[in-house]
N, C-alpha and C positions, 0 to 999 in steps of 0.2 A: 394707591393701596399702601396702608401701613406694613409695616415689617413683619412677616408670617414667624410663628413659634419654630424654634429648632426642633429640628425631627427628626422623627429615626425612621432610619432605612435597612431594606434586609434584603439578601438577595432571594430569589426564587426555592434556589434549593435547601435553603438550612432548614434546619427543621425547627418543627414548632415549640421546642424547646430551647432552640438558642435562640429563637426569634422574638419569642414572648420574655424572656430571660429581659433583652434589649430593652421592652416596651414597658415592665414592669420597671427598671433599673432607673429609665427615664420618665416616669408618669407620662406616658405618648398612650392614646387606647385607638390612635391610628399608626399607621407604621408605614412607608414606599416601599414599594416590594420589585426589585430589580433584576434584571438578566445583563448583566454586566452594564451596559450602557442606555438599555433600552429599558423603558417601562412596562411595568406586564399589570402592577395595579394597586391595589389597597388594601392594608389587612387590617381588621376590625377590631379589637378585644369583642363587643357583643358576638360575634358573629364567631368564634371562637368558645365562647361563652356555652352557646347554645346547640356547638357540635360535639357527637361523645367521640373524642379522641382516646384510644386505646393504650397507644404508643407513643408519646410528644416525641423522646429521644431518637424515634426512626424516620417519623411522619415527617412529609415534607411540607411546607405552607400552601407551596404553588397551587394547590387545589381550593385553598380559601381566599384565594387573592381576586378582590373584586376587579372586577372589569370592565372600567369606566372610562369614557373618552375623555383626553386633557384638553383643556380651554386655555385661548390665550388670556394674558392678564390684564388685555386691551378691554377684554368681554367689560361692559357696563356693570356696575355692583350689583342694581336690581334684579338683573338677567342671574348673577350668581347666585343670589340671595334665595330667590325662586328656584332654582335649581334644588340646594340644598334643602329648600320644606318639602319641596313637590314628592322628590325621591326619598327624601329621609338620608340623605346624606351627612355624615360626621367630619366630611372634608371632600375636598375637589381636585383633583391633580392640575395641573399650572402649568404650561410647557410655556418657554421664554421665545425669544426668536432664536437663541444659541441649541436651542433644543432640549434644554436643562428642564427637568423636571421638579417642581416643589407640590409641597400639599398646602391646599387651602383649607383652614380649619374655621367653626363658628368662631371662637373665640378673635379669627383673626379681622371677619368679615365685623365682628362688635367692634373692636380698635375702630374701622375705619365709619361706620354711623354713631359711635356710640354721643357724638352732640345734634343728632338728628331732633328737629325739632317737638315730632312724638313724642320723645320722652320728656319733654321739660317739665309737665303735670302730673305725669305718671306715677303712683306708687307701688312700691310691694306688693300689696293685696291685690293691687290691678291685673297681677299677671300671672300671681302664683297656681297653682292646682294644689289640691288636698291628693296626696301621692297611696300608691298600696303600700303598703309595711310590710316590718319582719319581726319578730319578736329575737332579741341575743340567744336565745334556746332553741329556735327553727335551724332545720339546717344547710348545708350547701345544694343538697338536692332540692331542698322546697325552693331558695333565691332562684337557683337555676329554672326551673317548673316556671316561676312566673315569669322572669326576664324570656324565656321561650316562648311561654303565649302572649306573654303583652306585651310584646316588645319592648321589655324597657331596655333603660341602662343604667338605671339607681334607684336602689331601694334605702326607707331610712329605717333603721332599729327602732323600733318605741316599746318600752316598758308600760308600768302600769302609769292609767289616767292620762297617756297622751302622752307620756315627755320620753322626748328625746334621747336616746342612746350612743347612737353612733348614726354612720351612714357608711352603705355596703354598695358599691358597682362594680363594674365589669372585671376593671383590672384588679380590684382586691379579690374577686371573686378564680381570674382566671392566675393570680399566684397562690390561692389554696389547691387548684385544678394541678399547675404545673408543677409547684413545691411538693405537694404529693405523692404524684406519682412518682418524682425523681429521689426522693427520701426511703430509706429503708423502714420499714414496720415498728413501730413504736418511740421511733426516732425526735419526731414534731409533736404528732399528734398525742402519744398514747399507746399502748398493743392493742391492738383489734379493732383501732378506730378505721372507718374504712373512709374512703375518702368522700362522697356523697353525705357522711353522717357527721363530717366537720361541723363542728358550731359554727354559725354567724359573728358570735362576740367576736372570737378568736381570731377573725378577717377583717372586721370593719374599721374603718376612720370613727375614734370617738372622739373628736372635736372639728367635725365640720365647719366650714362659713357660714355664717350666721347674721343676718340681719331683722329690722324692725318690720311689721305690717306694713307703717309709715314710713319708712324712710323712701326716700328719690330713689326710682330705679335708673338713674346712673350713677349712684352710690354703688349700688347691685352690680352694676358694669363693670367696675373701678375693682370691684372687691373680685372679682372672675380674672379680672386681667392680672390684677396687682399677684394673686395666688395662684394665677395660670391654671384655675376650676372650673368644672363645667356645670358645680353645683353651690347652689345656695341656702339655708335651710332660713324660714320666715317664722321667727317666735315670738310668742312672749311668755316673755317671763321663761320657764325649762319647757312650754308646751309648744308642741308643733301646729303653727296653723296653716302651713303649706310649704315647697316650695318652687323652685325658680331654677329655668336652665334656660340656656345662649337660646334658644328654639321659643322658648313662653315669650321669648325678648324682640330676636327678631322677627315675630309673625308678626309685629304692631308695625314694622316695615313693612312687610310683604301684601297686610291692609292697605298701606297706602300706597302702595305699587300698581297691585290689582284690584283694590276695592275690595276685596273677599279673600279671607283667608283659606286657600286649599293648602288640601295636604290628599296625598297620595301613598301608600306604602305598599311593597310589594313588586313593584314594575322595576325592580334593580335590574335582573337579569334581561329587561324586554329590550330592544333596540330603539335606536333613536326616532325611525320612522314611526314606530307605534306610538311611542312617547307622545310627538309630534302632533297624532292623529288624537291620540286621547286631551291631549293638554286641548284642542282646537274642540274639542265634542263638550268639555267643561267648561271652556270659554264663554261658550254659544247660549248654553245650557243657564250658565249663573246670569247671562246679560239677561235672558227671557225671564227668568223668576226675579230678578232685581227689580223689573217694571212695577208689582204688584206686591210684593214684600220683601223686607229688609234682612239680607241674609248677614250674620256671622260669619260662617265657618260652615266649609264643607269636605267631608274628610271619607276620602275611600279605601278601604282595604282591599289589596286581589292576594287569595291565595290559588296557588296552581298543583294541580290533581292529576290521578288519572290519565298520565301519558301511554299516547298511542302510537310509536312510533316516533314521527318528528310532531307529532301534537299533543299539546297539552290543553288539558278543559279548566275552564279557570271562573273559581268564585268569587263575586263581588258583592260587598256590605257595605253602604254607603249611609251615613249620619251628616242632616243638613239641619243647620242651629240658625235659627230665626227669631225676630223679636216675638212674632207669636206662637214660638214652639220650638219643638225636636219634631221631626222627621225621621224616621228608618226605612229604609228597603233593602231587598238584595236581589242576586238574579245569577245565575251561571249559562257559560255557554262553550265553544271551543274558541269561537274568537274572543280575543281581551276587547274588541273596540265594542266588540258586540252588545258582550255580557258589560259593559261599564253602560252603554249608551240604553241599555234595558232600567238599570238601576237609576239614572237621572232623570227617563221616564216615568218610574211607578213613583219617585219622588215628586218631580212636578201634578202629577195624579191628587198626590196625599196634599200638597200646598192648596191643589185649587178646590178641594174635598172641604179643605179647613177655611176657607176663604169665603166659600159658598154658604158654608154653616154660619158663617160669624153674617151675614148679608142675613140668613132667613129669621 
């Protein structure tokens, strides 16, 4: 394993405004979050992001601090690699054999594949996405609105005709959140600017990374490591034609791992046993649909509802990318293995619907 980024660590109790304080200080949009000696988890900039914090300067973090099992650093790279698309994770906690905790970030898991031989033909275009936008006039509560339902964690500014402005995430987003609040009225902003109604200009990176359609995506690699980014914007000329993050990069690994890129999001909170169960129901699932057609990508959302007690009911929306189509389903239930193994059901349903069709 190549050498992990220096990272910031916080303890359990500071609050969310000395904590983020740290994270903005140090471009970190992960943070270790510690009880003296012991580990208790991970704090997010998204996940920060998308909570309405009232008070930073009282609030304590411990209530945002994910809580994820640490892996030794014996674990296999592929085994990591899958871990962090399955869950959507931004980093992995690392305990040593001394009991020493570090965090493992994409950017770190790139250092060590980034001469994998996938990418030797690969370009820019190959892996980029056409991204949601912001316009420099939208404001922090609209960035917020969409990083909350889409999950993102970077939006780019575009002005008129496509071209590029800046690029706005998490952590610019959560030191307009935190500068804010701790600012007296008219101070930063303005009088009467309230803090939701901040401009985007006024927060964003206007000179992002920047590469060719063409160029090698381990150019792409080089330029994330060399600027320690997790983003890259793909132009030409001042127009945006998509771009690129450590995730667009490593699923071309995770393809040749599993044959099939999954992705999962939502299952943070679940336990490893369910994890476990669900990983083994989608195993099963993509081996029996691979027989008879050529999957991409299969991508499930869970959100969870409606607690009853110690239960929660939980919604699943599943998108399976085939060389002969998209696929959609959904299905809810109170069990997660349940309500998942209903949706790869009424998916393999909709394959062999389209398969039968394309026969008659």
């Amino acid at each position: 394993m190549k050498r992990m980024e220096k990272q910031v660590v916080v303890d359990y109790e500071e609050t969310v405004n000395k904590a983020t304080s740290k994270m903005i200080r140090e471009k970190k949009r992960v943070a270790l979050v510690m009880e003296g000696k012991e580990f208790v988890g991970i704090l997010v900039a998204r996940d920060l992001v998308k909570k309405k914090i009232d008070n930073p300067d009282k609030m304590k973090i411990k209530p945002f601090a994910r809580k994820i099992n640490p892996i030794s650093p014996e674990t296999p790279i592929p085994d990591m690699l899958n871990s962090m698309l399955i869950n959507d994770y931004k980093a992995i906690p690392v305990r040593d054999a001394k009991g020493n905790v570090s965090l493992l970030t994409r950017l770190d898991i790139l250092r060590t594949v980034k001469e994998n031989v996938v990418f030797k033909d690969t370009k820019a275009r190959d892996v980029m996405n056409f991204p949601y936008s912001v316009s420099g006039d939208d404001s922090l509560a609209t960035a917020r609105s969409l990083i909350r339902n889409l999950n993102l964690s970077r939006i780019p500014v575009l002005g008129k005709e496509n071209r590029l402005e800046g690029l706005v995430d998490t952590l610019d987003l959560l030191g307009g959140i935190i500068t804010r609040r701790r600012s007296s009225r008219g101070e930063l902003y303005g009088e009467g600017v309230k803090r939701d109604e901040i401009s985007i200009k006024s927060l964003m990176n206007k000179n992002p990374p920047k590469t060719d359609p063409d160029d090698n995506i381990k150019k792409v690699i080089n330029t994330m490591i060399r600027q320690n980014t997790p983003t890259v914007m793909v132009m030409e000329g001042d127009k945006v034609r998509g771009i690129i993050t450590p995730r667009d990069i490593l699923k071309l690994v995770g393809k040749e791992v599993k044959g099939v890129y999954v992705t999962i999001s939502g299952l943070q909170d679940e336990d490893n046993f369910i994890k476990t169960v669900v990983d083994e129901e989608i195993t099963n699932e993509v081996r029996k649909l691979a027989k008879f057609i050529t999957i991409d990508s299969l991508i499930l959302h869970v959100d969870k509802y409606h607690e009853r007690g110690k239960r929660s009911k939980y919604s699943i929306k599943g998108r399976l990318v085939t060389r002969r189509g998209i696929f959609f389903a959904g299905d809810f239930a109170w069990d997660v293995t349940k309500a998942i193994r209903g949706v790869l059901q009424k998916l393999e349903r909709e394959v062999i619907k389209k398969k039968e069709r394309v026969k008659a």
